[in-house]
C-alpha positions in Angstrom: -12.3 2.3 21.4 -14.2 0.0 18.5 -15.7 3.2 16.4 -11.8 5.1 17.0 -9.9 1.6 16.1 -12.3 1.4 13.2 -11.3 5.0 11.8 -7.7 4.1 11.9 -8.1 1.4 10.0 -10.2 3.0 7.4 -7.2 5.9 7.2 -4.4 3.7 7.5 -6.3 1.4 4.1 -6.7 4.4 2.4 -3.7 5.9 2.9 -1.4 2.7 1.6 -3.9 2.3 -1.5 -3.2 5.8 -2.2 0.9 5.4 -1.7 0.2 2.6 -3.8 -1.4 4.6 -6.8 0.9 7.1 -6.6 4.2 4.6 -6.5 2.5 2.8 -9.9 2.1 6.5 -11.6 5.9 6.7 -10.5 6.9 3.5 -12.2 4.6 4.2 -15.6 6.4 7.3 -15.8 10.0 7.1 -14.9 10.8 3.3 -15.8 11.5 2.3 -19.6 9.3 -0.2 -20.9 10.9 -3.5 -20.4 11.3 -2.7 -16.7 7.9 -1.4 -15.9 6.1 -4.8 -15.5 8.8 -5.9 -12.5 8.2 -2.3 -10.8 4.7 -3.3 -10.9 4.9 -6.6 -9.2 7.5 -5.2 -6.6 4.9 -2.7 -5.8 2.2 -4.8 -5.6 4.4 -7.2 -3.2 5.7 -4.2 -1.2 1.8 -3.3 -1.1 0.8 -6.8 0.4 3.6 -6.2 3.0 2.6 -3.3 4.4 -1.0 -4.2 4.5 0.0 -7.2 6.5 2.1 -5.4 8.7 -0.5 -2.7 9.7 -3.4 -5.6 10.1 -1.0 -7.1 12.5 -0.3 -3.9 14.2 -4.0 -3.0 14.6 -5.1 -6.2 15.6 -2.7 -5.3 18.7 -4.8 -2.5 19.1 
């Protein structure tokens, strides 16, 4: 159960840092200028969220 819980929790990182690459490629392109630096930070909050909320989820494991 360790070695499968460990595995989920390498997918389920890389996964989010990848959503979270693509969402900042998202806001670099389609926000003007002035807004970009607020997309960033909701991203990176929205980022910190989920990450939380799947570390509380697999420590339920």
């Amino acid at each position: 159960m360790l070695v499968k819980k460990n595995w989920i929790e390498i997918g389920l990182s890389t996964g989010l840092v990848l959503l979270m690459i693509a969402l900042i490629l998202a806001v670099q392109i389609a926000f003007p200028a002035e807004l970009r630096s607020s997309g960033f930070a909701l991203i990176v909050l929205l980022f910190m969220v989920a990450m939380g909320l799947a570390g509380v989820k697999l420590t339920d494991m």
